[in-house]
VEXDREN-2710 file (C-alpha; in Angstrom, 1 decimal):
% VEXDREN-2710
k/r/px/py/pz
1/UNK/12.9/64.7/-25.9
2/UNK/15.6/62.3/-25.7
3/UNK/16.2/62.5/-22.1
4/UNK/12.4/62.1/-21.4
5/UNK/12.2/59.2/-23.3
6/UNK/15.7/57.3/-21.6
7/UNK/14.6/58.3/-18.5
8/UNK/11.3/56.7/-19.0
9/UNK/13.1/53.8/-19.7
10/UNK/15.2/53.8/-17.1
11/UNK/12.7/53.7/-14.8
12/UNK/10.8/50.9/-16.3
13/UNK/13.6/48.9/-16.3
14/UNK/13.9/49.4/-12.2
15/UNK/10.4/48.8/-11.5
16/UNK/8.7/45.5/-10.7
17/UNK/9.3/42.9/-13.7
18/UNK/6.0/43.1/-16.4
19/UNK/6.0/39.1/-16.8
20/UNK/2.7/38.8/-15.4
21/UNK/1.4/35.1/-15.3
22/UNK/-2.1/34.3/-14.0
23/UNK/-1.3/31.0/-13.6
24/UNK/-0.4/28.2/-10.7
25/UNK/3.0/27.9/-9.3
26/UNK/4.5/24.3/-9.3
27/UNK/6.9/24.1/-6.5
28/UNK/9.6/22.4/-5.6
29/UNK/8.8/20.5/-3.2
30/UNK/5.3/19.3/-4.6
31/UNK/7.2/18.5/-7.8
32/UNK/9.7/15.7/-5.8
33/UNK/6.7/14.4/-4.0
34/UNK/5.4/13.8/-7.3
35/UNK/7.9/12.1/-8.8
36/UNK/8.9/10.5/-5.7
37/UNK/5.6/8.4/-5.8
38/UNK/4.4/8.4/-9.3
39/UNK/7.9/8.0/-11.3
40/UNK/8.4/5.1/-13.2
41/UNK/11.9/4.4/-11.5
42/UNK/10.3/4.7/-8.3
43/UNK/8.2/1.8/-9.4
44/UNK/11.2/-0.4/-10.7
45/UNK/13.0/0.7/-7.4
46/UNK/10.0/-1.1/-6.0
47/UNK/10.3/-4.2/-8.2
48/UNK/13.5/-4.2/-7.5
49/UNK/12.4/-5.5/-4.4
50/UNK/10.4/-8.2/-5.5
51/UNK/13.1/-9.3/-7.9
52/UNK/14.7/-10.1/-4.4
53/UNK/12.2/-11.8/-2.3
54/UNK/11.3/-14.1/-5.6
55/UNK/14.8/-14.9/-5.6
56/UNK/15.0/-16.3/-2.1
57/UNK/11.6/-18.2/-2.5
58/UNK/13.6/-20.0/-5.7
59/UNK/16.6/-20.8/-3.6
60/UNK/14.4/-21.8/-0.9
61/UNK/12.5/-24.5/-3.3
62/UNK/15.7/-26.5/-2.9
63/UNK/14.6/-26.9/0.6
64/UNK/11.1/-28.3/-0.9
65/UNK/10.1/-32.2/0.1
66/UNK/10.2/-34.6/-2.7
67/UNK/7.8/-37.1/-3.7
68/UNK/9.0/-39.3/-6.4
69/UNK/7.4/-42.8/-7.4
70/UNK/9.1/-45.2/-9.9
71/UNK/6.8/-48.1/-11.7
72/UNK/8.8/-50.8/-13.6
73/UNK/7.5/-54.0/-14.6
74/UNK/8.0/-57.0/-17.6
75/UNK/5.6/-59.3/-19.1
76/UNK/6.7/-61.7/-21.7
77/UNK/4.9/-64.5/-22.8
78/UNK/2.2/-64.6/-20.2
79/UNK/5.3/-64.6/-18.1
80/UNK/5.4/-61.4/-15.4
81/UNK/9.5/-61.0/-15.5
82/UNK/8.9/-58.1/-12.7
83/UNK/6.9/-56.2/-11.1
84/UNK/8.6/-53.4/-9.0
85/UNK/6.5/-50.5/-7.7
86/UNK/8.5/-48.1/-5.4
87/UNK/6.9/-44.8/-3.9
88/UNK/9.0/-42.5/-1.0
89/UNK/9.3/-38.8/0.0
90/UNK/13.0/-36.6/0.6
91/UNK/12.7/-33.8/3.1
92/UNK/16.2/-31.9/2.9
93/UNK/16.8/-29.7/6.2
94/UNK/19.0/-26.6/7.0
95/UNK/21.5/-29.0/8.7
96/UNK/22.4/-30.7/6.0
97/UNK/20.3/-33.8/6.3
98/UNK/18.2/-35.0/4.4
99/UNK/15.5/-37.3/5.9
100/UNK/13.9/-40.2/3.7
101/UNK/10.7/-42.4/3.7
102/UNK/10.0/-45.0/1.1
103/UNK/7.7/-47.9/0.4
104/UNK/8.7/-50.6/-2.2
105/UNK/6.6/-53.9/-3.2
106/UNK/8.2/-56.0/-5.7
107/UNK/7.3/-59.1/-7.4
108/UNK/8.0/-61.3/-10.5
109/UNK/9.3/-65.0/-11.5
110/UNK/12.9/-63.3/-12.4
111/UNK/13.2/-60.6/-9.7
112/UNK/16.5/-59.9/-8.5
113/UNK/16.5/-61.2/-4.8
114/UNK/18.3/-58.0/-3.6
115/UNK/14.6/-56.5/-4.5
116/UNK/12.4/-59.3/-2.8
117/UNK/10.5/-57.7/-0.1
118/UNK/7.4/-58.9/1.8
119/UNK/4.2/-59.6/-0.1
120/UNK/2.6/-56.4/1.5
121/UNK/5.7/-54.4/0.9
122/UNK/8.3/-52.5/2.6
123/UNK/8.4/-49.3/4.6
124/UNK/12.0/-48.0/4.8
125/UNK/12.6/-44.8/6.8
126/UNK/16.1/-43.2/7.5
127/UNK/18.3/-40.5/6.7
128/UNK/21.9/-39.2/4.9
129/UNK/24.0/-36.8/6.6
130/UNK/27.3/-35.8/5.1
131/UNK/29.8/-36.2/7.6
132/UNK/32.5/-34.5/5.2
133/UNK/32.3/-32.0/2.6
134/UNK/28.8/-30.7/3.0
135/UNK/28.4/-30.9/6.9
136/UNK/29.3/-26.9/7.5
137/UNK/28.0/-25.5/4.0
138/UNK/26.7/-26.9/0.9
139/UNK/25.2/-26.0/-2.4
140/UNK/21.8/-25.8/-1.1
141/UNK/22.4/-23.3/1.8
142/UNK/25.1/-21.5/0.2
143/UNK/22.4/-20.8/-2.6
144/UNK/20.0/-19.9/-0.3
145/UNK/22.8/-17.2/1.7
146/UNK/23.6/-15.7/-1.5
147/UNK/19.8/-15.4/-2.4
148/UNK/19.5/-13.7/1.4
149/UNK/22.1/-11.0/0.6
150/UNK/20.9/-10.0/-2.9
151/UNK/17.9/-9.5/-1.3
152/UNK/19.5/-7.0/1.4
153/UNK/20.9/-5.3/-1.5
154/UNK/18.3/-5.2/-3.2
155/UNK/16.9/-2.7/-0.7
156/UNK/19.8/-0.8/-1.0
157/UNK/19.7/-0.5/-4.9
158/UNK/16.3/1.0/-4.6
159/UNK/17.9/3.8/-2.1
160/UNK/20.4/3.9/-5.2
161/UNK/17.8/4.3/-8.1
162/UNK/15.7/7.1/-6.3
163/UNK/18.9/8.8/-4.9
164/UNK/19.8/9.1/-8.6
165/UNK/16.2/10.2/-9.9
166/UNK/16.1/12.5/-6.8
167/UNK/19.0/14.4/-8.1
168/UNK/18.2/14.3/-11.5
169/UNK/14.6/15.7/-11.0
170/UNK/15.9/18.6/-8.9
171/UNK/18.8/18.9/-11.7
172/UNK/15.4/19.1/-14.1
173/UNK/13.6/21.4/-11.9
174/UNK/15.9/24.4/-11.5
175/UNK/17.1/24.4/-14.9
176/UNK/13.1/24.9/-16.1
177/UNK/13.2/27.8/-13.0
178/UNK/16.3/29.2/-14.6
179/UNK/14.9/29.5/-18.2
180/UNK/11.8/31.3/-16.6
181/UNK/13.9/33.3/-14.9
182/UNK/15.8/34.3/-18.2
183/UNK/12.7/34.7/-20.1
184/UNK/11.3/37.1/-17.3
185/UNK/14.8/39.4/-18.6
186/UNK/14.9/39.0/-21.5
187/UNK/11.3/40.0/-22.1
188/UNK/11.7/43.3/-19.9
189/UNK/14.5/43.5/-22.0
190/UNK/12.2/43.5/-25.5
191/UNK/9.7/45.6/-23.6
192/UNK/12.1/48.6/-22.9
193/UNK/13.7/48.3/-26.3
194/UNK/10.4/48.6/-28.0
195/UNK/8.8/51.3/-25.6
196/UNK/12.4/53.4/-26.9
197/UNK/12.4/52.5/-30.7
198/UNK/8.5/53.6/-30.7
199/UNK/9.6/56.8/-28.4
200/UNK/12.4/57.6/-30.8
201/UNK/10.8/57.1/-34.3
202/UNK/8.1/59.7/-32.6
203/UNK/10.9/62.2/-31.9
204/UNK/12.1/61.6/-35.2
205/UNK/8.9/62.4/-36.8
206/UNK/8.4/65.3/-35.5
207/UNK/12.1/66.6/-36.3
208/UNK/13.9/66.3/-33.0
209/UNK/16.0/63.3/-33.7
210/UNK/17.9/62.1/-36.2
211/UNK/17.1/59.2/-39.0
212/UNK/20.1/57.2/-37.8
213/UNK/19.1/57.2/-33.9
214/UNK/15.8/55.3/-35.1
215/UNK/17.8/52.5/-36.7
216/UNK/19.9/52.1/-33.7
217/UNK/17.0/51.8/-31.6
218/UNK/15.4/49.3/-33.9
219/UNK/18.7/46.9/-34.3
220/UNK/18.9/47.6/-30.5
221/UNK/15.1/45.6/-30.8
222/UNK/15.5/43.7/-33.1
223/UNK/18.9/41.8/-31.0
224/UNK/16.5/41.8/-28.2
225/UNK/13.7/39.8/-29.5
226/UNK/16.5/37.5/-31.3
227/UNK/17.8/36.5/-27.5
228/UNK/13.8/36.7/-26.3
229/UNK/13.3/34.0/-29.2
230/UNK/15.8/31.9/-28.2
231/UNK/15.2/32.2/-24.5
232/UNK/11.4/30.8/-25.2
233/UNK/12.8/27.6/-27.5
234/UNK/15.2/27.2/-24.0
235/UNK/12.0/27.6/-21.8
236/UNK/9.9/25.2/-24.0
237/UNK/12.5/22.5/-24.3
238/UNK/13.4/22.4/-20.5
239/UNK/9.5/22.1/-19.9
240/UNK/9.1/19.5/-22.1
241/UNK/12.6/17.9/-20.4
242/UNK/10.4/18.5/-16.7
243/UNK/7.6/16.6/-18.6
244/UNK/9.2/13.5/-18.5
245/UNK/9.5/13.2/-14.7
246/UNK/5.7/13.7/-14.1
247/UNK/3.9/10.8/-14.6
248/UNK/0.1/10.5/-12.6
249/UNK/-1.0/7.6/-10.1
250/UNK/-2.0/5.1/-13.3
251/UNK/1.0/5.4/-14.5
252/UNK/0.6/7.6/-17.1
253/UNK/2.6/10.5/-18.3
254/UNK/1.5/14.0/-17.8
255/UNK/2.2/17.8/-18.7
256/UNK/2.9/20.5/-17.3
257/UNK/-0.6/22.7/-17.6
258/UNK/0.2/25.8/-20.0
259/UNK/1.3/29.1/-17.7
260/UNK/2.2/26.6/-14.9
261/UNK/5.3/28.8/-13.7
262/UNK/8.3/27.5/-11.3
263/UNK/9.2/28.4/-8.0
264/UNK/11.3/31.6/-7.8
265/UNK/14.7/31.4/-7.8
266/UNK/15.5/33.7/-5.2
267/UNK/12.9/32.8/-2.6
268/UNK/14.3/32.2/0.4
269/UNK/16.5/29.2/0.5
270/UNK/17.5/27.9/4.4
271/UNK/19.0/24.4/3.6
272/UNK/22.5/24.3/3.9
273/UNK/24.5/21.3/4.1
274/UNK/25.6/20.0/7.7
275/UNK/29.4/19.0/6.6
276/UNK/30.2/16.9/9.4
277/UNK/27.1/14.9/9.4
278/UNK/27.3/14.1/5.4
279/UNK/30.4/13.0/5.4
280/UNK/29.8/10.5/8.4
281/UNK/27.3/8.9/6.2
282/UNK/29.7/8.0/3.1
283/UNK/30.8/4.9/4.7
284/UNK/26.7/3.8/4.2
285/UNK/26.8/4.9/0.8
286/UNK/24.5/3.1/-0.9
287/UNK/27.3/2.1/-3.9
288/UNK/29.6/1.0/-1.0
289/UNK/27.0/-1.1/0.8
290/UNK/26.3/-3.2/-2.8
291/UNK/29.7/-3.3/-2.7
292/UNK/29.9/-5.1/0.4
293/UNK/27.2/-7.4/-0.5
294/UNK/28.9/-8.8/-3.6
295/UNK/32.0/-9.2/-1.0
296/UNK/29.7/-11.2/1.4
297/UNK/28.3/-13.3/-1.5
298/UNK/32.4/-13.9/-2.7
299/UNK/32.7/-15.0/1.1
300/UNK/30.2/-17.8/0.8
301/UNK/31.6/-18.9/-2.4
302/UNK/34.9/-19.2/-0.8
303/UNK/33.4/-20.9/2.1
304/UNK/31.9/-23.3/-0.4
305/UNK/34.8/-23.9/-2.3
306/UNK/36.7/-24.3/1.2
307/UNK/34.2/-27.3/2.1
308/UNK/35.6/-28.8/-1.0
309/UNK/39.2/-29.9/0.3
310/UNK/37.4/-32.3/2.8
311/UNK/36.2/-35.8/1.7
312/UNK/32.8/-36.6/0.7
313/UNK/31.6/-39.0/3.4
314/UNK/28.5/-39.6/3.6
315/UNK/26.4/-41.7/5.4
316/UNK/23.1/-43.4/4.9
317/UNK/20.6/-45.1/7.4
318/UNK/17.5/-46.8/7.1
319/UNK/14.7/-48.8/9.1
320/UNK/12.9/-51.5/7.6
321/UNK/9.4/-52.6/8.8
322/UNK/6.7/-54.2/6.9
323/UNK/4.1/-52.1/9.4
324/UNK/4.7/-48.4/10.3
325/UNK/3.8/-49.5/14.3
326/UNK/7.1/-51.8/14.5
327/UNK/9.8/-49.0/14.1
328/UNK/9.6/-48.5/17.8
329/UNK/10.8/-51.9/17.8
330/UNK/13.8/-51.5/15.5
331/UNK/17.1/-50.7/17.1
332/UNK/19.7/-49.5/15.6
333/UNK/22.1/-52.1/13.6
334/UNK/20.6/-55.5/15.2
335/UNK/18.0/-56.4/12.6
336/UNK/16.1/-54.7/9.6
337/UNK/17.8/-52.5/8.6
338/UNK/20.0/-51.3/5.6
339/UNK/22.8/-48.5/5.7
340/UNK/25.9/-47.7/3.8
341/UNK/28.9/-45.1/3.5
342/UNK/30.4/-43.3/0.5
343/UNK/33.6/-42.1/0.8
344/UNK/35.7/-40.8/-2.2
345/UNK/38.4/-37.8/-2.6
346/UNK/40.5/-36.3/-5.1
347/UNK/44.4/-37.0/-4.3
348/UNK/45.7/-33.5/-5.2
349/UNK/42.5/-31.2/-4.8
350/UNK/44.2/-28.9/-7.8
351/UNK/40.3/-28.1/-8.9
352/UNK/39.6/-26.9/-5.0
353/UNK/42.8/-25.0/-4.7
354/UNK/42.5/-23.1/-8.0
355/UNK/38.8/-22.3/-7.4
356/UNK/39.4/-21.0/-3.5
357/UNK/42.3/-19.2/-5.1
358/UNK/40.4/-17.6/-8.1
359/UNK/37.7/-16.6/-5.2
360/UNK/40.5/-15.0/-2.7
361/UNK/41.6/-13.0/-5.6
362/UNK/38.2/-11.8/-6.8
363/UNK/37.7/-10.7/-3.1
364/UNK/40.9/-8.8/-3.2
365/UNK/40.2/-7.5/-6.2
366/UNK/36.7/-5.9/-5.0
367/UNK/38.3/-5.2/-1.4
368/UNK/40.2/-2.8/-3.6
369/UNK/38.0/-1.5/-5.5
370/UNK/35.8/-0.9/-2.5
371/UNK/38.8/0.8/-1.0
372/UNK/39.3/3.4/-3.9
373/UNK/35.4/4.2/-4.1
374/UNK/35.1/5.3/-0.7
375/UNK/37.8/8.0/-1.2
376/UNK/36.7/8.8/-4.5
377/UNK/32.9/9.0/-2.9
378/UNK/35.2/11.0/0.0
379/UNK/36.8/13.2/-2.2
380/UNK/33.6/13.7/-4.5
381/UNK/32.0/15.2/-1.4
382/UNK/34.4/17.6/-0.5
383/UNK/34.3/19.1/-3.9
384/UNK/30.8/19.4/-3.8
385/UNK/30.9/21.0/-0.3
386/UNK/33.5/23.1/-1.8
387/UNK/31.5/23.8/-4.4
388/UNK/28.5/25.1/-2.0
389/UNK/31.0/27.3/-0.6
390/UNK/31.9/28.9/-3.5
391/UNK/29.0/29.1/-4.7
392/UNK/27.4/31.3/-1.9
393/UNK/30.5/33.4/-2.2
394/UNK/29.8/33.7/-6.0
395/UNK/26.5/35.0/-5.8
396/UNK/27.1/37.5/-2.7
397/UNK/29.8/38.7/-5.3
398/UNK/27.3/38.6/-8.0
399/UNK/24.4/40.4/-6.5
400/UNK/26.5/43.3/-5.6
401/UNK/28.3/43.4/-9.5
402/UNK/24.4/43.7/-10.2
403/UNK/23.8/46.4/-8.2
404/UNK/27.2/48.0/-9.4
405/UNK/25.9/47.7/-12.9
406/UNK/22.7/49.4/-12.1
407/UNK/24.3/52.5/-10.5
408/UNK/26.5/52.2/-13.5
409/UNK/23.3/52.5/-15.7
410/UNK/21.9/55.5/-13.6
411/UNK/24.5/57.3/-13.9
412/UNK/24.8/57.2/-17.5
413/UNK/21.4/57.9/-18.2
414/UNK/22.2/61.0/-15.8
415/UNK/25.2/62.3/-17.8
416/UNK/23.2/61.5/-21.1
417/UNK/20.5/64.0/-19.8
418/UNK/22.8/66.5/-19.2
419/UNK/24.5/66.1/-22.7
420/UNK/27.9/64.1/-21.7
421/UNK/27.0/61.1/-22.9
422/UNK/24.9/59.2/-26.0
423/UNK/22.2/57.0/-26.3
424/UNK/25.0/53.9/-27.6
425/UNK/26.3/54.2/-24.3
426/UNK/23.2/54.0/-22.7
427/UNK/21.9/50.6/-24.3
428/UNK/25.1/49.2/-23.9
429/UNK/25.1/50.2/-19.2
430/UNK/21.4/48.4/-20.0
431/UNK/23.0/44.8/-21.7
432/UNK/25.4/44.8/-19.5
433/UNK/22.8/44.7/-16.5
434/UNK/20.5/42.1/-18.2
435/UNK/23.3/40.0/-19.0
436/UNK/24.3/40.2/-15.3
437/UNK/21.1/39.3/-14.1
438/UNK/20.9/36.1/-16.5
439/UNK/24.6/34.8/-14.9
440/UNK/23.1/35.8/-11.1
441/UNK/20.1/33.4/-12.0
442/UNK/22.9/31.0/-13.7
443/UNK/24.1/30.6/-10.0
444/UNK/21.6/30.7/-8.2
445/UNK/20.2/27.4/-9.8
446/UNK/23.5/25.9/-9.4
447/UNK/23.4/26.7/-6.2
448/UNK/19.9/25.1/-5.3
449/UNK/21.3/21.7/-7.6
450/UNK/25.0/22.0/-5.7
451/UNK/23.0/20.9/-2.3
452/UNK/21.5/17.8/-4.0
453/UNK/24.6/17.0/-5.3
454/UNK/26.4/17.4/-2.2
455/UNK/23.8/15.0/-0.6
456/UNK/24.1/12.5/-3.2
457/UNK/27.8/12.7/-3.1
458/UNK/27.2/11.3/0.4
459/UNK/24.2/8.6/-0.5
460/UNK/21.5/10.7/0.2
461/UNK/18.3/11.7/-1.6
462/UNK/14.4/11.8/-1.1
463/UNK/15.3/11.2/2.6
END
């Protein structure tokens, strides 16, 4: 009876897995499509861009005309003082100038006669150009350049964010695959443990086993549903972890429909990593490339600080004309006309030269940190193509330890039905091939995550 009944067993174990599910199958790639669109990173990714195109339209309001209009006037005992009334626009450009237009009528008993003007007024129009500091780069365009180039990377920290969320969802995924996968065991595992502890207490009731063989067959069960139990709190909380990346095109979070089951594990699995052409891309990695922004921004803040050492000179022109038709008539410096030039410098520029210092260094200092991240990206990569490797090695190994195991089990079941062997020796061939099967599904999701890694490792992700 006892052979019949570890036979039986034996043979159930071997045959096609009893976790029957008559449910839908998330896959993979459906599940990154999902999140790809409907994530809430992949919507800051996208603000992210926004961020930058609102922060270029801000430095570009520098560039905004003025309009501007001043009223001042004095009455004091039914005596008008003054009367000044000016009005004008300010137009700066990307060259630097800025080009001016103003109309002024002034009049009053005490009126400083620097500010008498025609009784209809007068139109001034002109410019001011710094020939000096200013004339290559000033604040204005130097804001604007900076605004530019966190917008670029801007476009790169979005590749960043979604690179990151494409390897934490794939992470997420095969984890929930591998706790199906364990829970598929360690069921089989209950199921056989109860079909011989119900076999055995038979036998036992009808005399042909001992009392003690039923008690090991029932701790034998009762182990078995203890791992079961804890395999479904894993399944549960790695489904609820999956939860969290799927979110629906209103932006709400969803679940994961009860009985919704992952892809398999061992289905077939054709990407490998192309070596050569990953690591040709880590120079482009996108933490390299924001690198290399916040260098380019350093640059224009040492060009600006550079523009500094000259003199301020600058130089202001203006035609004066009571009617807009008579500026054709106005050359330059013979009549009507105002202008004047500023000139002033520091005598030992000590501000300058400590601030273009302090810039040069903070450029060094990123220059070398740039420096050390590419090899530590370089180096990052190689272990994870190692780590591939091994990987595929690992499981080849794996699968045929599994197999080993299995003949292992057969044959003990075959000397325990001839009398050579017992029924402890038995159950413990049978762990040692479930436990196998839970580390051969241990690798085979680390295997499926070590190719995203090894494509992050190089800046890649949802591409």
């Amino acid at each position: 009876m006892k052979k019949l009944i570890v036979s039986c067993c034996i043979q159930l174990l071997f045959s096609v897995s009893s976790f029957a599910q008559d449910t839908l199958q998330l896959r993979f790639e459906d599940f990154l499509e999902w999140v790809r669109l409907y994530h809430p990173i992949s919507a800051q990714a996208e603000i992210n861009l926004r961020m930058g195109q609102m922060e270029v339209r801000q430095a570009r309001g520098s560039f905004d005309p003025m309009v501007f209009g001043n009223l001042d006037k004095k009455e004091f005992k039914e005596t008008t003082y003054y009367d000044k009334r000016e009005a004008g626009v300010v137009i700066p450009t990307w060259m630097g100038v800025e080009l001016t237009g103003t109309f002024e009528q002034n009049t009053g008993s005490f009126l400083n006669s620097e500010s008498s003007v025609p009784t209809d007024g007068l139109i001034a129009a002109g410019a001011a150009v710094n020939l000096g500091q200013g004339l290559i780069l000033d604040d204005r365009r130097a804001a604007l350049r900076i605004a530019q180039i966190y917008q670029q990377s801007t476009e790169v920290e979005r590749v960043r964010l979604l690179n990151e969320l494409h390897l934490s969802a794939t992470d997420m995924y095969w984890k929930w695959a591998q706790a199906f996968e364990n829970l598929k065991v360690f069921q089989e595992g209950v199921q056989l443990a109860d079909f011989r502890f119900r076999a055995i207490k038979r036998s036992y009731e009808q005399g042909d086993l001992a009392a003690i063989d039923t008690v090991e067959a029932f701790s034998q069960l009762l182990n078995r549903q203890y791992r079961l139990q804890t395999a479904e709190n894993v399944f549960f909380a790695t489904t609820q972890e999956l939860n969290t990346f799927l979110w629906n095109e209103n932006a709400e979070p969803m679940q994961v429909a009860e009985g919704t089951v992952p892809q398999g594990l061992f289905e077939e699995f054709s990407k490998v990593p192309d070596f050569e052409e990953l690591r040709a891309v880590v120079p482009s990695h996108p933490e390299l490339m924001l690198t290399d922004f916040e260098l380019a921004s350093l640059d224009v803040e040492r060009r600006l600080k550079e523009q500094q050492l000259l003199p301020v000179v600058k130089l202001k022109y203006n035609f004066l004309t009571e009617s807009i038709s008579d500026f054709d008539q106005s050359p330059f410096f013979e009549n009507n006309y105002k202008w004047g030039v500023s000139v002033y410098t520091p005598l030992l520029w000590r501000k300058t030269r400590g601030a273009i210092g302090l810039t040069r260094a903070k450029i060094d200092f990123k220059q070398n940190s740039r420096d050390l991240k590419e090899l530590q990206l370089r180096n990052k990569l190689e272990t994870e193509l190692n780590n591939w490797t091994i990987l595929n090695r690992q499981i080849i190994t794996f699968q045929d330890n599994v197999t080993s195991l299995e003949m292992l089990l057969k044959g003990e079941t075959r000397r325990f039905e001839i009398g050579e062997s017992s029924l402890f020796l038995v159950n413990a061939r049978e762990v040692s091939v479930f436990d196998s099967r839970v580390t051969l599904n241990d690798l085979a999701a680390k295997l499926r995550v070590s190719f995203a890694k090894a494509r992050y490792a190089a800046g890649l992700g949802f591409e």
